[in-house]
Each structure stands twice: as structure tokens, then as C-alpha cells.
N, CA, C and O atoms as a CHARMM CRD file, in Angstrom:
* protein
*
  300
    1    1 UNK  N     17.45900  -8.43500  24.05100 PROA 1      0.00000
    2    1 UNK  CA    16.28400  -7.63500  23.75100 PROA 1      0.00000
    3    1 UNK  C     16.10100  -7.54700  22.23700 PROA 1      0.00000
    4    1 UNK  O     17.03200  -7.07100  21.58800 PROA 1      0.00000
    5    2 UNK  N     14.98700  -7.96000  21.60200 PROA 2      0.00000
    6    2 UNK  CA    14.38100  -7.35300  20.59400 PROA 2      0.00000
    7    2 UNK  C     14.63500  -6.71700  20.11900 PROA 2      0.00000
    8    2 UNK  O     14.55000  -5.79900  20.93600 PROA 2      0.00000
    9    3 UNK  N     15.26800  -5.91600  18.48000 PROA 3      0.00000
   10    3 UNK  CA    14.91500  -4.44300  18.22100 PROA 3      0.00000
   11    3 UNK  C     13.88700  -3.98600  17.84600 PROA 3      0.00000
   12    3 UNK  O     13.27200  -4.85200  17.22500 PROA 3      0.00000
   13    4 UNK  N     13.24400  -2.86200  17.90300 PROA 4      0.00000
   14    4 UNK  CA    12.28800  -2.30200  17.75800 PROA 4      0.00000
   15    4 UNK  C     11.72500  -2.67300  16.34000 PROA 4      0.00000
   16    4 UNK  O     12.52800  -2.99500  15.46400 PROA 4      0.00000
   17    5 UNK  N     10.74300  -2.65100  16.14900 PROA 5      0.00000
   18    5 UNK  CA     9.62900  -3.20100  14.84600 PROA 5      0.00000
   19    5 UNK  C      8.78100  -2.53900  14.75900 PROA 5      0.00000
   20    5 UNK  O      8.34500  -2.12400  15.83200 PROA 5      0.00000
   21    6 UNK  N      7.92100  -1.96900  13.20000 PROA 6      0.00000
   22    6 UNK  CA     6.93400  -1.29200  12.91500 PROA 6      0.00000
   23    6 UNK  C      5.85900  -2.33600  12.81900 PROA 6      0.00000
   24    6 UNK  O      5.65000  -2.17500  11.61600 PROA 6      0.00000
   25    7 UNK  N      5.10000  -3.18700  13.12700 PROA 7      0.00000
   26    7 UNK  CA     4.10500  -3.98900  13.02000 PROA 7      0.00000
   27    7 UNK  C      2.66300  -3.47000  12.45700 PROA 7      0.00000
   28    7 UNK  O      2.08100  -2.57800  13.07400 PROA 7      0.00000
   29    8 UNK  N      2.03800  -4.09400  11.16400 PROA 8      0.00000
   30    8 UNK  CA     1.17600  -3.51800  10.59200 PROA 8      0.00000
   31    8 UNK  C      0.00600  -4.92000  11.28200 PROA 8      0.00000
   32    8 UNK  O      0.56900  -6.00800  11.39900 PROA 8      0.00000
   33    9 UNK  N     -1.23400  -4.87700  11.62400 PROA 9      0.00000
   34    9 UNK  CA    -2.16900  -5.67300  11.99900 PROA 9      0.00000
   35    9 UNK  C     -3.51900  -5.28300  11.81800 PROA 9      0.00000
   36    9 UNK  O     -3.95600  -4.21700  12.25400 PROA 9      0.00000
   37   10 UNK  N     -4.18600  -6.10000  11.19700 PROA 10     0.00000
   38   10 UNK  CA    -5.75700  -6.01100  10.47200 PROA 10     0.00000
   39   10 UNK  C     -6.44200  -6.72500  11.98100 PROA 10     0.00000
   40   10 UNK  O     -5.96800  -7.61500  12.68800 PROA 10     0.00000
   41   11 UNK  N     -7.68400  -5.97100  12.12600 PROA 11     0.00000
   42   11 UNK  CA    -8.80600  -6.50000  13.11600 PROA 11     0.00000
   43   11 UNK  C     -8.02600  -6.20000  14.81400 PROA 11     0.00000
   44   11 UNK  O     -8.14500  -6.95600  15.77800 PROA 11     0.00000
   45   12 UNK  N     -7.45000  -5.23900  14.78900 PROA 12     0.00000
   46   12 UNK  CA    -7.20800  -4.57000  16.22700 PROA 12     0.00000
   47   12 UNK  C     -7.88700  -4.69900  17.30300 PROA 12     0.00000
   48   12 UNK  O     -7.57600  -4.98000  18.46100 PROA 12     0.00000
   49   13 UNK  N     -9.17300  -4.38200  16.61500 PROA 13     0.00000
   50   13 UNK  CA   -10.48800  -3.71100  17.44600 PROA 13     0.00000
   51   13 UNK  C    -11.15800  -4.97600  18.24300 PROA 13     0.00000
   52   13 UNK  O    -12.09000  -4.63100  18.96900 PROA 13     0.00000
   53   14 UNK  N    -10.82800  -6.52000  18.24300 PROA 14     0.00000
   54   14 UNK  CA   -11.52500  -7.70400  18.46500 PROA 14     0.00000
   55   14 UNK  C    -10.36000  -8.69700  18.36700 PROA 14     0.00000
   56   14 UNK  O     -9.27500  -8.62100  17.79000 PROA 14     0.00000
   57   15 UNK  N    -10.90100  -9.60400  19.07800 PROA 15     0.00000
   58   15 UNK  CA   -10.00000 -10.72800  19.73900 PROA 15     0.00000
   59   15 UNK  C     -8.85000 -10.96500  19.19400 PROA 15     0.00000
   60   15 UNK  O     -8.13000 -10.07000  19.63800 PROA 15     0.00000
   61   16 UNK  N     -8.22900 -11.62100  18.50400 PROA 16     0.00000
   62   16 UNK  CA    -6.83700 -12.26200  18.44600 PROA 16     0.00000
   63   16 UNK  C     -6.11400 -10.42700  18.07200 PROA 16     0.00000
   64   16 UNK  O     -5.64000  -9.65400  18.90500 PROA 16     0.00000
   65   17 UNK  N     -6.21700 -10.28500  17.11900 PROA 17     0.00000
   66   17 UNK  CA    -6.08700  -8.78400  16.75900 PROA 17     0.00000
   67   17 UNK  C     -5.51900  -7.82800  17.51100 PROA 17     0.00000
   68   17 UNK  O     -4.52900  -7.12700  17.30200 PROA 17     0.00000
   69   18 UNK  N     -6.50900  -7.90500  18.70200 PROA 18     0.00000
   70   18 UNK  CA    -6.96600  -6.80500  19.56800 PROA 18     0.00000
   71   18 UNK  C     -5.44700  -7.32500  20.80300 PROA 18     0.00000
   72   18 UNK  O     -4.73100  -6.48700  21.35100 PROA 18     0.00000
   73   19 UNK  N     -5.31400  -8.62400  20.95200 PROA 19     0.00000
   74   19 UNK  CA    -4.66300  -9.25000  22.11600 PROA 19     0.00000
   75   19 UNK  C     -3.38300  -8.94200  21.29700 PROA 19     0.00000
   76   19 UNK  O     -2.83100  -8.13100  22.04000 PROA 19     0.00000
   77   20 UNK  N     -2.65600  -9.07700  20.33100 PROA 20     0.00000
   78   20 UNK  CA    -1.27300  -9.38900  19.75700 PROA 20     0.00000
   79   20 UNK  C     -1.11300  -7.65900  19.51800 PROA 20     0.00000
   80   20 UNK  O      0.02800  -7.20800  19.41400 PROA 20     0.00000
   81   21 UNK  N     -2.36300  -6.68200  19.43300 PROA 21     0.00000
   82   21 UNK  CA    -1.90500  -5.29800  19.36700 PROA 21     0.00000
   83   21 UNK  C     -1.47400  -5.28800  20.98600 PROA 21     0.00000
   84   21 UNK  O     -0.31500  -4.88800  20.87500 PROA 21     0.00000
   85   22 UNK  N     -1.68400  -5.47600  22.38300 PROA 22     0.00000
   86   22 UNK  CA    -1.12100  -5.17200  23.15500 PROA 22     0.00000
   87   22 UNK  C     -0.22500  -5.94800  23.53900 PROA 22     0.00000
   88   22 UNK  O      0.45000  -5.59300  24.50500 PROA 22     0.00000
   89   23 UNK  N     -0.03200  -6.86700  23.08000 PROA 23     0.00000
   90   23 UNK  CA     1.23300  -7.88500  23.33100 PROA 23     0.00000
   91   23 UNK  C      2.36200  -6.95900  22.58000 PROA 23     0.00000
   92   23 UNK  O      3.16300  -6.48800  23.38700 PROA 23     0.00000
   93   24 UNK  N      2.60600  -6.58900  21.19100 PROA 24     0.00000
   94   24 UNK  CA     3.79000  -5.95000  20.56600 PROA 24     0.00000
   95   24 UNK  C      3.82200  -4.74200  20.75800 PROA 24     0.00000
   96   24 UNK  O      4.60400  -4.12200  20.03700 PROA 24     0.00000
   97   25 UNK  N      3.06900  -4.00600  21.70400 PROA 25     0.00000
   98   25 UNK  CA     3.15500  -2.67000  22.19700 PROA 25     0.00000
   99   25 UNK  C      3.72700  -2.99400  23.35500 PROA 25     0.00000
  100   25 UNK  O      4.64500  -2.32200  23.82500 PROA 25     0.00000
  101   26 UNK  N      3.24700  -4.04800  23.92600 PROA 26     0.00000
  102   26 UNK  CA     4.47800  -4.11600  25.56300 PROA 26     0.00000
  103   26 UNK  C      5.83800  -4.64000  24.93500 PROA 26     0.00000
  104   26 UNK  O      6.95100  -4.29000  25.32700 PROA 26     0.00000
  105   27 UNK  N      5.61100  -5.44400  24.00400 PROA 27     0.00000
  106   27 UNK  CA     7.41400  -5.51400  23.57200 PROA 27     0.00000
  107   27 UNK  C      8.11200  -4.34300  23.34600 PROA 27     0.00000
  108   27 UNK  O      9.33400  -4.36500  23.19700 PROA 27     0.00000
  109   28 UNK  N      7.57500  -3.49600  23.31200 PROA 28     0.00000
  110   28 UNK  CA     8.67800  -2.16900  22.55100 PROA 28     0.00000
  111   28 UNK  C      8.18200  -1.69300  21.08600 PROA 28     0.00000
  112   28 UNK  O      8.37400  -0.52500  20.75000 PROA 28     0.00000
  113   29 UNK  N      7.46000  -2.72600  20.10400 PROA 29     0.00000
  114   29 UNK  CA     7.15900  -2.36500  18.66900 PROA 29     0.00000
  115   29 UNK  C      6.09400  -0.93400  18.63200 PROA 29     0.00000
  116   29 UNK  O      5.62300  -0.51900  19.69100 PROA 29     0.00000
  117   30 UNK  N      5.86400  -0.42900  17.65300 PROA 30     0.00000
  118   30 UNK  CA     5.00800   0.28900  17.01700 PROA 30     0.00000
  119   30 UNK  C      4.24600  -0.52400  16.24600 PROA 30     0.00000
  120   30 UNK  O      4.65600  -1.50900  15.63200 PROA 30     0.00000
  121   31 UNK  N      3.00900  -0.06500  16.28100 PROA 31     0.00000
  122   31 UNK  CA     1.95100  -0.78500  15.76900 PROA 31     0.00000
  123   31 UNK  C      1.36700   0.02100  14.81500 PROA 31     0.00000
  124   31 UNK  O      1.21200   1.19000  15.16700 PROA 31     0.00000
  125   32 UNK  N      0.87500  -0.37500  13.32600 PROA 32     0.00000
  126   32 UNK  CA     0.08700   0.17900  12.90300 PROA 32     0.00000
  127   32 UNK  C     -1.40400  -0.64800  12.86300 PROA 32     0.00000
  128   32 UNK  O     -1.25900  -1.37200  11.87700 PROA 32     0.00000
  129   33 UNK  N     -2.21700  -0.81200  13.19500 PROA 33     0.00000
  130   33 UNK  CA    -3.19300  -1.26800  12.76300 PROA 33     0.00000
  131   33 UNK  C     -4.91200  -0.58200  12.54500 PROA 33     0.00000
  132   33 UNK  O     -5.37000   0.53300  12.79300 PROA 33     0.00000
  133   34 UNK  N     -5.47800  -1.72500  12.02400 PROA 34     0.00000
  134   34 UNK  CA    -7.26100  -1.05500  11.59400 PROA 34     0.00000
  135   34 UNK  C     -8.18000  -2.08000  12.49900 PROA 34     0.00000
  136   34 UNK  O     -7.79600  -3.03800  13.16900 PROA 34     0.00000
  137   35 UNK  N     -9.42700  -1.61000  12.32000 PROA 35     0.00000
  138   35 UNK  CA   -10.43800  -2.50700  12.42100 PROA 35     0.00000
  139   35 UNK  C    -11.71900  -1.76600  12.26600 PROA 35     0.00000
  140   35 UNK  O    -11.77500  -0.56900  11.98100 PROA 35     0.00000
  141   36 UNK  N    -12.65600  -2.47100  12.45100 PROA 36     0.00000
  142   36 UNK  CA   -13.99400  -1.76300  11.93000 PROA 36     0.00000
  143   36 UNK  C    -14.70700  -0.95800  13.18400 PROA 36     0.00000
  144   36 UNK  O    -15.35200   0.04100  12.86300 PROA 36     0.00000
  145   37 UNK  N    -14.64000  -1.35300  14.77400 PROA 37     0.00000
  146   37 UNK  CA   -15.02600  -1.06200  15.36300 PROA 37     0.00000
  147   37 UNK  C    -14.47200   0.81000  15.57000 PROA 37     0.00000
  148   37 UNK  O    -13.25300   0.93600  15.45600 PROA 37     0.00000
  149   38 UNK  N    -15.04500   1.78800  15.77300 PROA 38     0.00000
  150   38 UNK  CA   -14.44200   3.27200  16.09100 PROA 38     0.00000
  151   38 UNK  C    -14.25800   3.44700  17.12900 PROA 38     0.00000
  152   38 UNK  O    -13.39500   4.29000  17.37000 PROA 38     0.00000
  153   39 UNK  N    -14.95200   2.76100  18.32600 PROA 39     0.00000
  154   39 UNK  CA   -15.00500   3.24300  19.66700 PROA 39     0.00000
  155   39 UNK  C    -13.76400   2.22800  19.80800 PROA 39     0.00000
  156   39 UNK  O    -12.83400   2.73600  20.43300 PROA 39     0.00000
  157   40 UNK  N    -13.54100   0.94800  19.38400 PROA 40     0.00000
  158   40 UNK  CA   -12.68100   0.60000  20.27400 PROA 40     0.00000
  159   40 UNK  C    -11.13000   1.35900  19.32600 PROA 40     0.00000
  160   40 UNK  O    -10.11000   1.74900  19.89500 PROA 40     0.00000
  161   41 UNK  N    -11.35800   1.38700  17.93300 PROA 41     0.00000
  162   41 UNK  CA    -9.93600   2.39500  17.89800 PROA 41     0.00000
  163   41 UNK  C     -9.52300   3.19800  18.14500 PROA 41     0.00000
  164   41 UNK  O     -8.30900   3.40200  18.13100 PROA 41     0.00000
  165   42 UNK  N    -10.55200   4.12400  18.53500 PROA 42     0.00000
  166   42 UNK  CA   -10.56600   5.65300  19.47800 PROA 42     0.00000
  167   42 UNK  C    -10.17100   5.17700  20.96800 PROA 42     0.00000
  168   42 UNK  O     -9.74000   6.09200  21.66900 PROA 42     0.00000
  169   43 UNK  N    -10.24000   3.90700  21.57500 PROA 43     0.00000
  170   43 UNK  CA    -9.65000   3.38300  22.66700 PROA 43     0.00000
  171   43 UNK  C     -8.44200   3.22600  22.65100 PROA 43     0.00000
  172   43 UNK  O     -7.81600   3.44000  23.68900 PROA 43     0.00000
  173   44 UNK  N     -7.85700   2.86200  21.62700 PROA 44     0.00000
  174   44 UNK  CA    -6.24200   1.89200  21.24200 PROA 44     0.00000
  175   44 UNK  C     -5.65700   3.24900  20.96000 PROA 44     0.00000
  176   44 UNK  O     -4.59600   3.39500  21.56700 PROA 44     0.00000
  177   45 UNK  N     -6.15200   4.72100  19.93400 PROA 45     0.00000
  178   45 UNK  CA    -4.80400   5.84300  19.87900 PROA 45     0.00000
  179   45 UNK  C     -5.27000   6.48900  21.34800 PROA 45     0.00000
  180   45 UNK  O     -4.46700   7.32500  21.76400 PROA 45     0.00000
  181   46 UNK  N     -6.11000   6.31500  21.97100 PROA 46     0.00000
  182   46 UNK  CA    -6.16500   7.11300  23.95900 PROA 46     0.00000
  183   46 UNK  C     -4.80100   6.11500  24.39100 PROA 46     0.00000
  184   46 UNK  O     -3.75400   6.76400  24.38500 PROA 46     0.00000
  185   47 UNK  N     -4.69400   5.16600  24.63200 PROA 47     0.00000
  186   47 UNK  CA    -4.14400   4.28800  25.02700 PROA 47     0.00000
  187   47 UNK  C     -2.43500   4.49900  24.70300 PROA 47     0.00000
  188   47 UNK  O     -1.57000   4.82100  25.51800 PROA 47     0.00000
  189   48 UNK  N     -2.26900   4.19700  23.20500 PROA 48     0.00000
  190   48 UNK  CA    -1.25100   4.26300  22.63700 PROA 48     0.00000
  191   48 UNK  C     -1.17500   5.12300  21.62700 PROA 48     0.00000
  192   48 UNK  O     -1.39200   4.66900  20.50400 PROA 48     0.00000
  193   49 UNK  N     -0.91300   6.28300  21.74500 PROA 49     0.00000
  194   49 UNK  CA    -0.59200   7.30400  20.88100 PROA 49     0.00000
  195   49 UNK  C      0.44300   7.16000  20.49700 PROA 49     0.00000
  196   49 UNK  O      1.22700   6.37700  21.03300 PROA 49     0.00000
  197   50 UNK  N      0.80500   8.05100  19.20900 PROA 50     0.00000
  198   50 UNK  CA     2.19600   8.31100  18.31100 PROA 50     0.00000
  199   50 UNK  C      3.15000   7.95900  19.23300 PROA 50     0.00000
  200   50 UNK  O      3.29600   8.43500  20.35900 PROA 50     0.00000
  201   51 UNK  N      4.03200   6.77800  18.49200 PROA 51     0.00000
  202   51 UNK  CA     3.95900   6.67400  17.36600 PROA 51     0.00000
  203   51 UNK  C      3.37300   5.73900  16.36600 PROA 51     0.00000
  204   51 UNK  O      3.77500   5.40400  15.25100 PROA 51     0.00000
  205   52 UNK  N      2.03700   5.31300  17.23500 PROA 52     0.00000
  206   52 UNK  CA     1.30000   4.12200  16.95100 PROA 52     0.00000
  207   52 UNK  C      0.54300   4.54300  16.10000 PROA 52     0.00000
  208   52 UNK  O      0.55000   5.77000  16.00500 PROA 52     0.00000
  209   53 UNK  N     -0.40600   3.78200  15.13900 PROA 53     0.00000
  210   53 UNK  CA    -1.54500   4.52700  14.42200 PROA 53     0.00000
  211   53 UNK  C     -2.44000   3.18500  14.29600 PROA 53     0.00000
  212   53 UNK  O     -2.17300   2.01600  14.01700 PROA 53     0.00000
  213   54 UNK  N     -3.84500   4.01400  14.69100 PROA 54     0.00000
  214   54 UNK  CA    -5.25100   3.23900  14.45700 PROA 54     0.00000
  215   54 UNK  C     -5.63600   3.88900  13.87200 PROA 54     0.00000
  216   54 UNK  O     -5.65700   5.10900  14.03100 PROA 54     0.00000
  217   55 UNK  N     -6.29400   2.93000  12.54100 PROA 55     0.00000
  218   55 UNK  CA    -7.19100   3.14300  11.87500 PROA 55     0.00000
  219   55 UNK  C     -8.83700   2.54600  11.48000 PROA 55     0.00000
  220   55 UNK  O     -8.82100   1.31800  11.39600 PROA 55     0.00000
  221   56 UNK  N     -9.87100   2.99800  11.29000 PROA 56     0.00000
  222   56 UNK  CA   -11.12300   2.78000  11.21700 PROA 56     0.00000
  223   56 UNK  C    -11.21500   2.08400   9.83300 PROA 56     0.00000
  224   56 UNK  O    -11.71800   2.86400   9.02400 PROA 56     0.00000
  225   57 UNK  N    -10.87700   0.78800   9.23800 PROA 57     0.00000
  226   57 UNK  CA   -11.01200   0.74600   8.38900 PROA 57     0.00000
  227   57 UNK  C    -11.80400  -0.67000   8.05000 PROA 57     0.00000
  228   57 UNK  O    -11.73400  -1.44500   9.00400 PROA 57     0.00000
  229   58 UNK  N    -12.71100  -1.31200   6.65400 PROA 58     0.00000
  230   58 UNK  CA   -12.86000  -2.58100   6.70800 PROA 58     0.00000
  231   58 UNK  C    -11.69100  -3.03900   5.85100 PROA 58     0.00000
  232   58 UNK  O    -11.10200  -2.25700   5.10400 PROA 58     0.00000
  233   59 UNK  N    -11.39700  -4.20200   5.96000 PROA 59     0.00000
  234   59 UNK  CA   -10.48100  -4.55900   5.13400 PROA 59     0.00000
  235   59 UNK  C    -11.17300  -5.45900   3.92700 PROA 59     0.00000
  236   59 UNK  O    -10.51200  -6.08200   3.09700 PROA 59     0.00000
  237   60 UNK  N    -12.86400  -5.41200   3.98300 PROA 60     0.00000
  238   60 UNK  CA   -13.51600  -6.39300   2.59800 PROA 60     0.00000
  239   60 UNK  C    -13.81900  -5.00100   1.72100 PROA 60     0.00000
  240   60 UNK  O    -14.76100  -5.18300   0.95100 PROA 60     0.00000
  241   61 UNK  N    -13.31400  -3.80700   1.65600 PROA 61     0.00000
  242   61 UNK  CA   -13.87400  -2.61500   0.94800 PROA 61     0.00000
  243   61 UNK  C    -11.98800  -2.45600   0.56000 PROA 61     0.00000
  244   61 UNK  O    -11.27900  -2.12500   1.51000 PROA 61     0.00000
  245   62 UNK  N    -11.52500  -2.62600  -0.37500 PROA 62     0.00000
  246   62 UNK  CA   -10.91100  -2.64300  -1.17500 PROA 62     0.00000
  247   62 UNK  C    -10.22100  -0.91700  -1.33200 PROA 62     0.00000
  248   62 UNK  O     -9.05000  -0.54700  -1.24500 PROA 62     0.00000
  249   63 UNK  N    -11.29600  -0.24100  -1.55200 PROA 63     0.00000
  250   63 UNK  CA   -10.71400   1.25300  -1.65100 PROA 63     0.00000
  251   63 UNK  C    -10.16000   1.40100   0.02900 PROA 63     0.00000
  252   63 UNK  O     -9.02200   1.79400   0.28300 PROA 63     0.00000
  253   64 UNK  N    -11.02200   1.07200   0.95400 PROA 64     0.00000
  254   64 UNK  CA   -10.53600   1.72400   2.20000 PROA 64     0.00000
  255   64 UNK  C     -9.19900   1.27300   2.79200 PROA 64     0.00000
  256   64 UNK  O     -8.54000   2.02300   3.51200 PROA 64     0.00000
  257   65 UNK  N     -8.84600   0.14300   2.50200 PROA 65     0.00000
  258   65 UNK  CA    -7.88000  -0.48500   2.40100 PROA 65     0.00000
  259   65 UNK  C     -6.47100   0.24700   1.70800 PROA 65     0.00000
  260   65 UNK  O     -5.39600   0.53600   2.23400 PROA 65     0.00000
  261   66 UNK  N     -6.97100   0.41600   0.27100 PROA 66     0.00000
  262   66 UNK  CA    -5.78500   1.35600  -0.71000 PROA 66     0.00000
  263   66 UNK  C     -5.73300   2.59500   0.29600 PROA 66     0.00000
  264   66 UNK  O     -4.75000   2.65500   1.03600 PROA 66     0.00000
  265   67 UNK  N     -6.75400   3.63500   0.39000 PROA 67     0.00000
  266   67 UNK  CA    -6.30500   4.76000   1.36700 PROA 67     0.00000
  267   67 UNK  C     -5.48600   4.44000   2.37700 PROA 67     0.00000
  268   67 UNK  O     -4.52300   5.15000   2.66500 PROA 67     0.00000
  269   68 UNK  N     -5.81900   3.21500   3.09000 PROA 68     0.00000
  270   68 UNK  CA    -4.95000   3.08600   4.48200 PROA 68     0.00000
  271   68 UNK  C     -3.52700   2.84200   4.33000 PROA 68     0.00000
  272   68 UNK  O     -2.69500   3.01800   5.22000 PROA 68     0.00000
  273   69 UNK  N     -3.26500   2.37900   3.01500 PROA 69     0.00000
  274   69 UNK  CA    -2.04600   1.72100   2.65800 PROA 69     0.00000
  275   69 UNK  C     -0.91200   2.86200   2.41200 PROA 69     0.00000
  276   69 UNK  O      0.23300   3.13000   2.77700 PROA 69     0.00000
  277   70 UNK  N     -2.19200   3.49200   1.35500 PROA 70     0.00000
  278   70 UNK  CA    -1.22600   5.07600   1.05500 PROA 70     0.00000
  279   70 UNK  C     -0.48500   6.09100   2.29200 PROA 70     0.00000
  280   70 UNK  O      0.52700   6.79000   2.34900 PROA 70     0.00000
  281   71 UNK  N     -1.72800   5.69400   3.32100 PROA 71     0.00000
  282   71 UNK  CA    -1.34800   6.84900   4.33800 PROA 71     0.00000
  283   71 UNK  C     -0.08200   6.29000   5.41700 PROA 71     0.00000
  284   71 UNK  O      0.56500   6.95200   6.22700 PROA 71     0.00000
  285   72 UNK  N     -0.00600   4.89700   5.11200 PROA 72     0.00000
  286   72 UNK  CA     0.68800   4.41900   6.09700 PROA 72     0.00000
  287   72 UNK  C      1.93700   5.08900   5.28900 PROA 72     0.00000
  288   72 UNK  O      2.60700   6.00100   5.77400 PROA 72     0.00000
  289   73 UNK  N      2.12900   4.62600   4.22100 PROA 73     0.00000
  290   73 UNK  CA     3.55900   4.79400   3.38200 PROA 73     0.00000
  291   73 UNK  C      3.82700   6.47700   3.42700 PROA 73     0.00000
  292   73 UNK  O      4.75200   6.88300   2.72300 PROA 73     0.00000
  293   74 UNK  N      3.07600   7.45100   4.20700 PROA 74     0.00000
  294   74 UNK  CA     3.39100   8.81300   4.06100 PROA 74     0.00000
  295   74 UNK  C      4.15800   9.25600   5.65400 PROA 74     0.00000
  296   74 UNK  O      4.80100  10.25600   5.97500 PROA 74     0.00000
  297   75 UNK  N      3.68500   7.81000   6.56700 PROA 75     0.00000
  298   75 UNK  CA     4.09400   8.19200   8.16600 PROA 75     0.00000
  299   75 UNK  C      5.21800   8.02300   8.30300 PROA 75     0.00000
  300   75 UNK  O      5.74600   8.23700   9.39400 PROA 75     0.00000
């Protein structure tokens, strides 16, 4: 078995993204990831709550990105 892993992943919310966030959540990992869509990240923390974290973020906006980075490094 695997040991457990914190996995960080951009574009959650849509295809490849979206498929490898529930692939390393059935392995056992924690996931952190973003994407732009809200409804579907408001789907992914219903789904998989703490100690997982979704975030609403774009990753071509530079500041939203730095916030997400900061907040990860505070969890």
C-alpha cells in the first residue's frame, strides 16, 4: 500500500483534473486543488471534505494564485 500523500492539482473542476482528483482520493491521498468552475468545487468539498481543500481559483490571475498558495501553506 501507498503512503498517504498531500496532492496539490490545478483544473479540478474539468476533465483530466477533475478525473485524477477522484482517482487520488480513492487511493487514500488528500487533495488540494482549484479550478474556475464554483458549482463544480462546491461539488468536490460536498463530496470530499476535510481534509481535502477546493478552491475557486484561476490560475492565469497571478494574485489569485499567490492567495491560494499562502492559504495552502497555513493548512
Amino acid at each position: 500500500m501507498e503512503s498517504q500523500r498531500t496532492i496539490l492539482i490545478t483544473g479540478v473542476t474539468t476533465g483530466l483534473g477533475h478525473a485524477l482528483t477522484h482517482r487520488m482520493i480513492a487511493k487514500g491521498h488528500i487533495l488540494w486543488g482549484c479550478g474556475r468552475s464554483k458549482h463544480e468545487r462546491t461539488q468536490l468539498s460536498l463530496q470530499y471534505p476535510a481534509p481535502h481543500v477546493f478552491k475557486q481559483v484561476d490560475v492565469s490571475d497571478w494574485t489569485q494564485v499567490s492567495v491560494w498558495a499562502q492559504s495552502l501553506t497555513q493548512t
